[in-house]
C-alpha positions as CSV (number, residue, x, y, z in Angstrom):
1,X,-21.9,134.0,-29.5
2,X,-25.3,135.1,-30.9
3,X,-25.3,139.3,-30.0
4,X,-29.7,139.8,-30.1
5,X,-28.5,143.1,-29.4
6,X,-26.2,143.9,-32.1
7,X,-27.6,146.9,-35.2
8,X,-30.7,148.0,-32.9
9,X,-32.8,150.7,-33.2
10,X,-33.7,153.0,-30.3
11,X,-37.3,154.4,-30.6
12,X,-38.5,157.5,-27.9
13,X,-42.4,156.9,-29.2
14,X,-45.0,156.3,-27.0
15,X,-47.3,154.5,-29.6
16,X,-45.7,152.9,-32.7
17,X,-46.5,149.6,-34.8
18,X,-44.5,146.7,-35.5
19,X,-45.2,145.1,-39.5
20,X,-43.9,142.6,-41.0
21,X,-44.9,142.5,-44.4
22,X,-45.9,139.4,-46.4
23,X,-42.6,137.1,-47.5
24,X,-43.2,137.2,-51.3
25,X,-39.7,136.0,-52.6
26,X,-37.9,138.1,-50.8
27,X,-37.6,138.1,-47.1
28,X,-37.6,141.3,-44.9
29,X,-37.1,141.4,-41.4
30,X,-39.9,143.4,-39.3
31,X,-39.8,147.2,-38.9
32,X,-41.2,150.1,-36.8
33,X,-43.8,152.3,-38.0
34,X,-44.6,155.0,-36.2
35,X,-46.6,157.0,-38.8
36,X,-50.6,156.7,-37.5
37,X,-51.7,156.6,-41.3
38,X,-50.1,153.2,-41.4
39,X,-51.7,152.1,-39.0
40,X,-53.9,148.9,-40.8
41,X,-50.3,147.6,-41.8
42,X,-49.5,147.3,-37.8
43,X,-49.7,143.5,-36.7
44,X,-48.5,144.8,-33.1
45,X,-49.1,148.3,-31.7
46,X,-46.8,149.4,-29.0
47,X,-47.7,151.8,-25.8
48,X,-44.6,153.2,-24.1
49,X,-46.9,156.0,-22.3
50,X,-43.3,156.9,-19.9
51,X,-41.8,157.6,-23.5
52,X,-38.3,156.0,-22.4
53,X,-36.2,154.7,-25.1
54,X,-36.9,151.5,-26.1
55,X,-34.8,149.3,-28.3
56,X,-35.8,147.5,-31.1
57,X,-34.1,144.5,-33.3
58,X,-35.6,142.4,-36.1
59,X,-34.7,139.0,-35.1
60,X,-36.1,136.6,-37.9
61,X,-34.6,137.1,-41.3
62,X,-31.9,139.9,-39.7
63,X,-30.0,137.5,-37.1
64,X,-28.7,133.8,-38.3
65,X,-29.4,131.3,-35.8
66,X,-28.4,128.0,-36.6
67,X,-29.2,124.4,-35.6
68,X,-26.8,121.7,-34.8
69,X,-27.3,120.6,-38.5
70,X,-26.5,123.7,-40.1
71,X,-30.2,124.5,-40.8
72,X,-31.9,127.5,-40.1
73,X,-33.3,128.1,-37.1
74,X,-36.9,128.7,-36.7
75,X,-37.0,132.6,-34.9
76,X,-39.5,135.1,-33.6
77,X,-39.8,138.4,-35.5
78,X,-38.3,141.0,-32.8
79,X,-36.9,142.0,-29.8
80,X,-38.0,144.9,-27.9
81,X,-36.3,146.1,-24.2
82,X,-35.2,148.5,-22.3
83,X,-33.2,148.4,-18.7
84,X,-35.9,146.4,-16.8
85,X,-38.3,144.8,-19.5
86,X,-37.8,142.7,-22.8
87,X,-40.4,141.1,-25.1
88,X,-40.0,138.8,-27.4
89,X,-42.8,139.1,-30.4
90,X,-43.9,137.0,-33.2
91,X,-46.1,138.4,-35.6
92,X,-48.4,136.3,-37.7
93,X,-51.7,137.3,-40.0
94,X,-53.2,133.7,-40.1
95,X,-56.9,132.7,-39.1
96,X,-56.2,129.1,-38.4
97,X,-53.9,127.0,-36.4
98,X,-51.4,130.0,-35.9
99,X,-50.9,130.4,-31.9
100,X,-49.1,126.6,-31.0
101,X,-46.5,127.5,-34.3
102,X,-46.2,130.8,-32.7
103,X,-45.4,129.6,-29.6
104,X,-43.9,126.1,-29.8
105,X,-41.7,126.8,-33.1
106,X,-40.9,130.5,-32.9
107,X,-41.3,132.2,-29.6
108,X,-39.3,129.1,-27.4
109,X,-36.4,128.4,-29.7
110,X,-35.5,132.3,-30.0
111,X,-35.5,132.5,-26.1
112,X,-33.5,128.8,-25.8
113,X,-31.1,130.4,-27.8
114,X,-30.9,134.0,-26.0
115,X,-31.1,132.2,-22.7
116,X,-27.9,130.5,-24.4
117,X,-26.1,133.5,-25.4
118,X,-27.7,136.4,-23.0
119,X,-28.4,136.6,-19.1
120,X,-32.4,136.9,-19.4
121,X,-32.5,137.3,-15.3
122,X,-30.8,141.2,-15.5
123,X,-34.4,141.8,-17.2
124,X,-37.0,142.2,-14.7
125,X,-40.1,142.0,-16.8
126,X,-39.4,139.2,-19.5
127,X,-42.8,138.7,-22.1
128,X,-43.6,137.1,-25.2
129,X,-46.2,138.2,-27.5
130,X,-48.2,136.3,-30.1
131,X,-49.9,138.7,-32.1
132,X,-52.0,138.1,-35.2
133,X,-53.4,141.0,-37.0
134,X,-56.2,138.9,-38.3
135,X,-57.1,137.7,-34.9
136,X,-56.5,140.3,-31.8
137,X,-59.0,139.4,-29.5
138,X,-60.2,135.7,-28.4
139,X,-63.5,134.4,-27.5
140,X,-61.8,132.5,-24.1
141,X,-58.6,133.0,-22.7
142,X,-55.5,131.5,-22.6
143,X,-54.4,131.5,-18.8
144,X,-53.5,127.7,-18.9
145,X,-50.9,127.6,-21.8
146,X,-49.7,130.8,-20.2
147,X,-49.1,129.8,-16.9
148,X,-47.4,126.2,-18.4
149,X,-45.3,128.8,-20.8
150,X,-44.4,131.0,-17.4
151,X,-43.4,127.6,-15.0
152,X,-41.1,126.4,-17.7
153,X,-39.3,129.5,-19.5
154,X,-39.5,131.8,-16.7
155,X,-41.5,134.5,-18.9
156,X,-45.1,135.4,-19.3
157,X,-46.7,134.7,-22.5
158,X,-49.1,137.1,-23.8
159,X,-51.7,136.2,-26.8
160,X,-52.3,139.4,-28.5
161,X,-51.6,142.5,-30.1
162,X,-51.1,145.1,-27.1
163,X,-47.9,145.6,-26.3
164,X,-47.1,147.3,-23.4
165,X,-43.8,148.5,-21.9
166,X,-42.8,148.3,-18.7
C-alpha cells in the first residue's frame, strides 16, 4: 500500500505558498512557504481564511510510485486536505504546452493510484489544481476539459493558481 499520508506537515496559516524549485541535478520535493517576502518564488498561493489545520505532503520526488514495469511513475507535486476537502496540485512554470501534461500525465495517475490505495469518497470536496506561475490567468476558460475531468475522476479540476480551502 502506497500511505499519501505518511511524513505530512500540518500548517494553521491562512495564506501560505507552495514552490517547487527548478530540478537542476538534484530533485527536491515541493515545500510550504509561508514567509510573504517569498512571495515571487510561490507557484500556488493558498487561502485557508477559517485557519483550520491543513495537511500538507510533497508527493513527486518524496513518495515512490511505481509502474507495473518498475519505472517511475509520473506524480503531481502535493497533497493538501483536511477532514472534508483534499486537492491534488501540480505545479509547473512553463509558457507553452503545459496544462494537458499537467493534467493527462500528472494530475490523473497520482489520483488512479490514491483512488487505488485511499478511499477518496470520505473527502467531501476532492480538487485538482494546475497551477503555472508563468501563466495564472487565461484569456478563455476551461469549463469543458473540466467538466470531462469531473464526469470521469469524480473531482473538479481547477486551472490556476488560487487555491482555496474548503
Amino acid at each position: 500500500m502506497i500511505d499519501f499520508f505518511e511524513g505530512e506537515t500540518e500548517i494553521n496559516s491562512e495564506f501560505f505558498g507552495i514552490c517547487d524549485n527548478p530540478d537542476t541535478g538534484v530533485k527536491t520535493p515541493a515545500y510550504i512557504d509561508s514567509d510573504i517576502g517569498n512571495e515571487n518564488k510561490w507557484i500556488a498561493v493558498v487561502n485557508n481564511h477559517s485557519k483550520a489545520p491543513v495537511y500538507f505532503n510533497p508527493i513527486d520526488n518524496n513518495i515512490e510510485i511505481k509502474r507495473e514495469n518498475g519505472e517511475m511513475e509520473n506524480r503531481c507535486d502535493a497533497l493538501l486536505h483536511n477532514n472534508c476537502w483534499i486537492a491534488f496540485i501540480e505545479l509547473k512554470a512553463q509558457r507553452r504546452n503545459w496544462i494537458k501534461r499537467a493534467v493527462e500525465e500528472q494530475l490523473v495517475p497520482t489520483i488512479n493510484v490514491f483512488k487505488q490505495n485511499h478511499d477518496i469518497s470520505r473527502f467531501k470536496h476532492r480538487y485538482a489544481y494546475a497551477c503555472n506561475r508563468l501563466k495564472p490567468k487565461f484569456s478563455y476558460s476551461h469549463k469543458i476539459e473540466m467538466q470531462e475531468f469531473y464526469d470521469i475522476h469524480g473531482v473538479r479540476l481547477v486551472i490556476g493558481c488560487d487555491v482555496h480551502v474548503k
